[in-house]
C-alpha positions as CSV (number, residue, x, y, z in Angstrom):
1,X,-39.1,52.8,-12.6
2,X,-35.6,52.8,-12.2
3,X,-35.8,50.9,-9.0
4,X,-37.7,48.6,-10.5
5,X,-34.9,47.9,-12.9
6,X,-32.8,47.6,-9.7
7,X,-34.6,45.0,-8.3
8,X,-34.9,42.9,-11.3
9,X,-31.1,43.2,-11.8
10,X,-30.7,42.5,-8.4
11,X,-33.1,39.2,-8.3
12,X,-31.7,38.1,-11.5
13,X,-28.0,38.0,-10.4
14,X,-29.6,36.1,-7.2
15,X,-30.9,33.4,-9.0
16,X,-27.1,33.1,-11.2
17,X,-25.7,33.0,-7.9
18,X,-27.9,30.2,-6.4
19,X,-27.6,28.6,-9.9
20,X,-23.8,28.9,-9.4
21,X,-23.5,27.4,-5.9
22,X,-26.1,25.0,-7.0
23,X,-23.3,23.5,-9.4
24,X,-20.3,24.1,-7.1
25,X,-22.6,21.5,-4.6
26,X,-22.8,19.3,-7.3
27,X,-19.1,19.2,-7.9
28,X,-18.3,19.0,-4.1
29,X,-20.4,15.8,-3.6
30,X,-19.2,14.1,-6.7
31,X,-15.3,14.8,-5.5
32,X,-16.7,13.6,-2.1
33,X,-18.2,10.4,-4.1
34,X,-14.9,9.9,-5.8
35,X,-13.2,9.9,-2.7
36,X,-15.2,7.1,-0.9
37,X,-14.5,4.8,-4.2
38,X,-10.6,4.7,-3.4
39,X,-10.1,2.0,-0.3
40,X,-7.3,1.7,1.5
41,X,-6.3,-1.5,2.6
42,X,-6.7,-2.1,6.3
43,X,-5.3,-4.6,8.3
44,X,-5.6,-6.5,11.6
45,X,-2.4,-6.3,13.9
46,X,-2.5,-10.2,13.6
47,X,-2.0,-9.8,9.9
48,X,1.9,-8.6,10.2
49,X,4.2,-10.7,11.1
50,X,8.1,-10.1,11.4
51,X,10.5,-12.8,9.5
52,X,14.2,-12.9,9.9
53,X,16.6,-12.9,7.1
54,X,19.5,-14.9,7.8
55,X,22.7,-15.7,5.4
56,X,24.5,-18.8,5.8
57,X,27.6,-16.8,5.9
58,X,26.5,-14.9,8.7
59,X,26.6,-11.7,6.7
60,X,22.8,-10.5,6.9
61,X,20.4,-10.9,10.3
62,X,17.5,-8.5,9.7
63,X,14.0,-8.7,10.6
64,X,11.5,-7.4,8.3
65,X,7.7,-6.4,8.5
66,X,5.4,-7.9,6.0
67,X,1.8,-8.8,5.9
68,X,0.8,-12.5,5.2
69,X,-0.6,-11.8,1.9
70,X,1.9,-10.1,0.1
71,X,4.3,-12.4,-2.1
72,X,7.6,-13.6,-1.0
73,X,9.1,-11.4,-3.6
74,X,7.7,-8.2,-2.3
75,X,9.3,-9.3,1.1
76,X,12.6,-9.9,-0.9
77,X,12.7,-6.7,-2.2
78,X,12.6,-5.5,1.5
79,X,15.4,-7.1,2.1
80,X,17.5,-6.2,-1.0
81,X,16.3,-2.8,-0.7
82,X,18.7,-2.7,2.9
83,X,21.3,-5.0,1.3
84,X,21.6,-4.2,-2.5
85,X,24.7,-5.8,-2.7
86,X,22.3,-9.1,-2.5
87,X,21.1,-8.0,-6.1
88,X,24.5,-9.5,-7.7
89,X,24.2,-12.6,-6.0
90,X,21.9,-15.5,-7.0
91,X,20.2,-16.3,-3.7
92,X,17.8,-19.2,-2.1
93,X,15.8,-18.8,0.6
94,X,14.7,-21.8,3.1
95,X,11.5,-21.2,5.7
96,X,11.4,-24.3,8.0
97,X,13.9,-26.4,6.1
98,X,11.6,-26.0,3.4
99,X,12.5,-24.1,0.1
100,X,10.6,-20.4,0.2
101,X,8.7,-20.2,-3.7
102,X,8.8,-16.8,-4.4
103,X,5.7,-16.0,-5.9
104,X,3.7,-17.7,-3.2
105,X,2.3,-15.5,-0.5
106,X,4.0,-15.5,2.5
107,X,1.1,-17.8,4.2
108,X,1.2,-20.1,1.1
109,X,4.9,-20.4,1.9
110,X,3.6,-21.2,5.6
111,X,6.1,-19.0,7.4
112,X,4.7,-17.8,10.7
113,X,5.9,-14.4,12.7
114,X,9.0,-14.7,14.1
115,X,10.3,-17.6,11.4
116,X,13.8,-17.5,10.5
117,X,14.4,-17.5,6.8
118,X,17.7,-18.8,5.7
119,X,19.4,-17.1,3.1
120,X,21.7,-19.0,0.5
121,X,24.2,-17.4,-1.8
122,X,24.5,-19.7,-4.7
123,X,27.6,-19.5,-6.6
């Protein structure tokens, strides 16, 4: 009798076990679900462009990487990120001869790679 008793202890902690991986599977495919929901934006090589900043006082010349959907104001930051001192100063930008709108995306202010944008410290 007593290894009957074994074998039932033994088959019941078995079937806890199984039960136990049973819901540890479950939890590994819904973290695998979860992470299939978050995308990652993905982009062609034609989507990024480089633009050049450059002041009217000859004091900035950088080029900058930026994708043609992101908002003029994202690529500003860019810039003021490398020159903060820019942040006191009321600026204007020019694409083209054409004033840049800053909440347009860099296609809707139709600058192209390699543009030049000018940059205009307003007193």
């Amino acid at each position: 009798m007593n290894n009957n008793n074994e074998i039932k202890k033994l088959k019941d902690e078995i079937n806890s076990l199984k039960y136990q991986l049973n819901i540890k599977d479950k939890e590994i495919n819904d973290l695998r679900n979860k992470s299939n929901v978050i995308e990652i934006p993905k982009y062609k090589i034609d989507d990024i462009i480089v633009i050049t900043f450059q002041a009217s006082d000859s004091s900035v010349n950088y080029g900058i990487k930026c994708i043609k959907d992101e908002t003029f104001a994202e690529v500003e930051e860019k810039l003021y990120k490398r020159y903060n001192d820019l942040r006191n100063t009321n600026n204007m930008f020019t694409a083209n001869a054409k004033p840049v709108l800053r909440f347009k995306t860099i296609n809707e202010n139709n600058i192209k790679d390699g543009d030049i944008i000018q940059l205009f410290k307003l007193e």
